[in-house]
N, C-alpha and C positions, 0 to 999 in steps of 0.2 A: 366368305361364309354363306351357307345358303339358307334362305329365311324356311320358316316352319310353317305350315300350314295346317288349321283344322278345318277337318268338313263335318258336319251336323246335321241330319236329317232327322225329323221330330214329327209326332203329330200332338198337337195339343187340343187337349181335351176339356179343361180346365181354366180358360183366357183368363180370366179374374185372379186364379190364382199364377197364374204365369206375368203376369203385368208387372208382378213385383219381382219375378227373378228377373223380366226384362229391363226394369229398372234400373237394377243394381249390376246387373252384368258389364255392362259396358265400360265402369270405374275399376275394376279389375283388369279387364283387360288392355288400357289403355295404361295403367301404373305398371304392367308387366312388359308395354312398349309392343303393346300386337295394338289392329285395328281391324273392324271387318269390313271385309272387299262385297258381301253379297250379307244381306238379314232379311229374309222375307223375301219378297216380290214374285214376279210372274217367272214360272221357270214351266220350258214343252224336254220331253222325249226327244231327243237326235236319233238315237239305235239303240236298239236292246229293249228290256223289259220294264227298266226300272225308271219310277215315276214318283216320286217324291213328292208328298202332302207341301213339305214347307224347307227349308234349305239356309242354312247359315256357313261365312268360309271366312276367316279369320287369317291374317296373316302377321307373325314373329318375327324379327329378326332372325331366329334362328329357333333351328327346330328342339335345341334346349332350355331357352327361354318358355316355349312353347308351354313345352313338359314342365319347367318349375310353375310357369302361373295354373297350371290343370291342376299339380299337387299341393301347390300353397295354399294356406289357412284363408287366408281373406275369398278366395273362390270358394274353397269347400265350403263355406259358411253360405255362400249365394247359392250353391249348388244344391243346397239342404231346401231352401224355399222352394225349387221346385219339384220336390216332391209331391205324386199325385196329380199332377196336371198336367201330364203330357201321358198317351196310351204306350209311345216307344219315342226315345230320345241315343241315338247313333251319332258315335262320336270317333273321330278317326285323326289322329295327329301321321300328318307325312311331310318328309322334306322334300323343298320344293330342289330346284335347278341350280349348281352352285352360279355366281356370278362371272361371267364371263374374262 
């Protein structure tokens, strides 16, 4: 089966009120059996245009695991805190490579 991946590109606007959806995000996603591979850090342009403020990538089991923890109750509810504190929050569920 091939795991599920999300990518997230965000700019935050709001740190103070973002502190608490970072908080809490991570207990969801770790109860739905994903983890993330990249949250923050230093990221350059390879080729092309796009140049991302801040960058988070998440990795599932599978890319419907993925999708239940985006739609289940316990996220939407973390999801609701960060309202307002971020100017754009981009969010992309893909499957990754099945397993060899």
């Amino acid at each position: 089966m091939a795991a599920g991946y999300i990518v997230v590109e965000m700019k935050i606007t709001d740190p103070e009120r973002y502190r608490e959806y970072m908080a809490l995000a991570p207990a969801t996603i770790a109860a739905a059996g994903g983890e993330y591979l990249a949250r923050g850090g230093k990221s350059e342009p390879l080729e092309g245009q796009w140049n991302p403020v801040r960058l988070a990538i998440l990795k599932f089991p599978s890319y419907e695991q993925a999708k239940a923890w985006y739609d289940g109750e316990r996220y939407r509810q973390v999801r609701a805190k960060r309202a307002g504190a971020t100017e754009f929050f981009n969010m992309v569920l893909v499957e990754g490579v099945p397993a060899a």
